[in-house]
Steps between C-alpha positions, in 0.01 A plus 500: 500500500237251427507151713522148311130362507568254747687751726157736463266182585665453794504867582155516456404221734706547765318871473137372530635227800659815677192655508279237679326390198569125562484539883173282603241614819454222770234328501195496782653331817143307537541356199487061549827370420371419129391863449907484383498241241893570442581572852762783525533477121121595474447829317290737770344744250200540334593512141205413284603356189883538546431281813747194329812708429642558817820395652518274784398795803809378667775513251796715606544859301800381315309210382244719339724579225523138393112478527429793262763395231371158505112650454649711168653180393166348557308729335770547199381480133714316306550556134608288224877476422723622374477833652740799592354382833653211576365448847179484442521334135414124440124515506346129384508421230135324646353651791213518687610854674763784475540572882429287810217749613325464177359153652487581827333813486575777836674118632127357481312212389448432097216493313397256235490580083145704448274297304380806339799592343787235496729748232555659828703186577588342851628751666549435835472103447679229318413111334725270628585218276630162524474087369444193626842294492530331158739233546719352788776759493222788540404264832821479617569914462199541683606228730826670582285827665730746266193585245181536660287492209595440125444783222272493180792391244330841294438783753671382806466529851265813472276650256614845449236748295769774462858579293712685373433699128722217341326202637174391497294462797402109598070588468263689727354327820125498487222415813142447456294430829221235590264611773391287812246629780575391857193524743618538823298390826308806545413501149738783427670416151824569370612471128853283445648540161691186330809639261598304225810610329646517157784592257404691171718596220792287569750597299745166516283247419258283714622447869562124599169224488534489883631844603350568852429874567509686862365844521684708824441844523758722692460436851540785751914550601444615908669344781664263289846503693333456780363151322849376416628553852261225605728183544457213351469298759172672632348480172594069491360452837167682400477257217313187562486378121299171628220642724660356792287697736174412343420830429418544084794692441819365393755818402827395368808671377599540131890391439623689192829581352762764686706611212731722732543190730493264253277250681153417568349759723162564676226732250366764709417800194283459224140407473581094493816610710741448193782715663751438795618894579380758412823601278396236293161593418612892425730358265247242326302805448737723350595180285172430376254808577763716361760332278760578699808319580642487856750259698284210561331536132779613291345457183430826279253340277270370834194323409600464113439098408740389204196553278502880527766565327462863418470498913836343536679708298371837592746765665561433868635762731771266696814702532817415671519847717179329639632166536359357184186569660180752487368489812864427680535432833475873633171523363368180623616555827337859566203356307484184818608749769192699404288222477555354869433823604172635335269521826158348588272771656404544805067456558424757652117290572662183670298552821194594381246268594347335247879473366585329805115252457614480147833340630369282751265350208760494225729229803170330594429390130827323486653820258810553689566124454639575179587878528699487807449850699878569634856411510764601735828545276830445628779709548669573177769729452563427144109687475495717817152720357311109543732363802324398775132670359156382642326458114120437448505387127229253539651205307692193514654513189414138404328343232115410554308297214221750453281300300426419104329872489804747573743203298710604223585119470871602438765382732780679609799282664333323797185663515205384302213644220281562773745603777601890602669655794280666727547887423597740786143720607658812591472817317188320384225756544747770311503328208301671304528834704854435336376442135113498441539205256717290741314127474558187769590175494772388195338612220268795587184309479385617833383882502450504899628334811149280532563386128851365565353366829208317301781315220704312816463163462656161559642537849321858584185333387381489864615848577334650169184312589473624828539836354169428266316411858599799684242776615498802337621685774780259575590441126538949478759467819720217296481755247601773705800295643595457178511815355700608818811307399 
């Protein structure tokens, strides 16, 4: 007698887990304590370019089960609706992607549109859009903290270069590049490239006179429980939003809307740190990457403006044996459980020692000022895999003004055009071990770790320029230290 397909899924998994396949090594006992950048949720193994898609190494074997369903969810296509399939039905009608891990690529960085060929489209990156308020009632919404930003009246929130057969796509996203040379102390030179970013073949008429556009690729999805189990009050008493301590750098926290809690709430995911928990940003995502509706974006139509009317009107795949919904509450929950829980790995080079030079250089410069080495998390038994962990993300998770060259001149609720929350480092040296076209900073423009270090300015203006003045020698053990993480 043949199973029901979800029966055999969960055969099948609990198969492979039964025979070891999940079960992680331990690591070196000389590693340094930031050799395990998850602490016991750090993955152990040396796994190449799968490194990013494994469970938290501490997760209980029942929980593994959870884990895996939420990874097919994750890595689900969805199709248009209506279909015989009604669970996976209810793609778009706009989209920028038809599964999670078609952005984030093996659960790894994004890489910007190619220049080269832009009918590819933006695959693993998206143009956010918004306006400047227009009258006093768009200042008082904004005012109130429950919009951060206000959409294009035309193509909304977010440009989306994909649809369904029955509605036409919003344009294509195009890049060209502007070259600058950087000479460095020892006269070594290093090529920066400036993107400047279009929309072509729009197919709903001209966007707004003073539409502001923000380019974000995917960023990497590791150790991101472990991020939301800091507490908030750690991340307000790193802040010091007026320089008190003389120092140059003056991090602050990002207050956006909580649509679960219905309240202002602290911003801690996101490049600008637009997003208060971590549930909220999956769901944003499969609202407006994917069309989807789920139950904090309920509607079916997402992104679609009341000037895409074809878009509006389009089948949806709500249904009330899924709560009205297409991505209903089961789904979003596996989807989040398996998103706390996708490991950083382990670096297996943490003691070498130029790694450990490379770290003593990257504090001395003033780096860590900004991208804050460690946390101790509390105990949590509502998350027991990130209760209690020892994590070495490298970040405070506040906003820094970086300076008129990496500013998209957009705000987004509290923080400004040139403002962005300081990215976690680790996993850093995988990325492109993980995807060969992964790119850093927001929108891709950097191609290597020295690029990305080379476009920091405004408050990292000191650290970058120190950078420029290093030796050779001591610049390649930054490096290394870098590409250890």
């Amino acid at each position: 007698m043949q199973l029901p397909a979800m029966r055999l899924s969960r055969f099948m998994i609990a198969t492979a887990l039964v025979f070891g396949a999940m079960t992680p090594a331990f690591a070196d006992e000389t590693l340094p304590a930031d050799g395990l950048p998850g602490g016991a949720t750090t993955w152990q193994k040396k796994t190449g370019r799968m490194a990013f898609t494994h469970h938290s190494a501490n997760m209980t074997f029942e929980k593994r089960l959870d884990f895996k369903l939420g990874e097919a969810l994750f890595q689900r296509l969805w199709v248009t609706a209506p279909t015989r399939t009604k669970a996976a039905d209810g793609l778009g009608p706009l989209f920028n992607s038809r599964a999670c891990n078609g952005c984030h690529i093996r659960n790894g960085r994004g890489h910007p549109v190619d220049a080269n060929d832009p009918s590819a489209g933006a695959t693993s990156m998206l143009l956010r859009l918004s306006i400047p308020p227009q009258n006093d009632t768009d200042r008082e919404l904004l005012a109130t903290g429950r919009v951060s930003t206000l959409p294009d009246p035309v193509y909304g929130g977010q440009f989306q270069d994909f649809s369904i057969p029955s509605v036409p796509a919003e344009g294509k996203v195009t890049v060209r590049y502007d070259t600058q040379a950087i000479e460095l102390a020892d006269g070594s030179m290093v090529e920066l490239r400036h993107p400047t970013y279009g929309i072509a073949d729009l197919a709903y008429g001209p966007l707004h006179d003073d539409v502001m556009i923000s380019p974000r690729i995917a960023p990497p999805m590791i150790g991101l429980g472990l991020l939301e189990a800091i507490p908030d009050k750690i991340l307000l008493a790193n802040a010091d939003p007026q320089d008190r301590d003389g120092n140059g750098i003056s991090g602050r926290v990002n207050r956006v809307w909580d649509i679960a809690k219905d309240e202002v709430a602290i911003g801690r995911f996101g490049w600008k740190a637009g997003m208060p928990s971590l549930d909220q940003q999956n769901q944003n995502a499969f609202q407006f990457d994917i069309g989807l509706s789920t139950p904090l974006y309920p509607n079916a139509y997402s992104d679609c403006t009341e000037a895409q009317s074809l878009c509006r009107g389009a089948p949806n795949g709500n249904d009330p044996e899924f709560d009205n919904l297409e991505a209903h509450d089961q789904i979003t929950d596996l989807v989040l459980y398996y998103a706390r829980n996708i490991a950083p790995p382990m670096r297996p080079n943490a003691s070498d020692p130029d790694v450990m030079a490379g770290r003593e250089i990257f504090n001395s410069i003033g780096c860590a000022s900004c991208h804050t080495p460690s946390y101790q998390l509390p105990e949590r038994a509502d998350m027991p895999e990130q209760s209690g962990q020892m994590i070495w993300p490298y970040s405070d998770l506040l906003l820094h003004d970086m300076g008129d060259g990496l500013a998209d001149h957009r705000p987004e609720a509290e923080a400004s055009g040139t403002e962005w929350r300081t990215p976690p480092l680790w996993g850093l040296g995988r990325a492109q071990e993980i995807d060969p076209r992964a790119a850093y900073l927001h929108d891709g423009r950097a191609r290597s770790i020295l690029e990305a270090v080379l476009w920091h300015g405004g408050e990292a203006k000191p650290a970058r320029d120190a950078v420029t003045f290093l030796p050779s020698s001591d610049r390649s053990k930054l490096l290394a230290f870098l590409k250890s993480l």
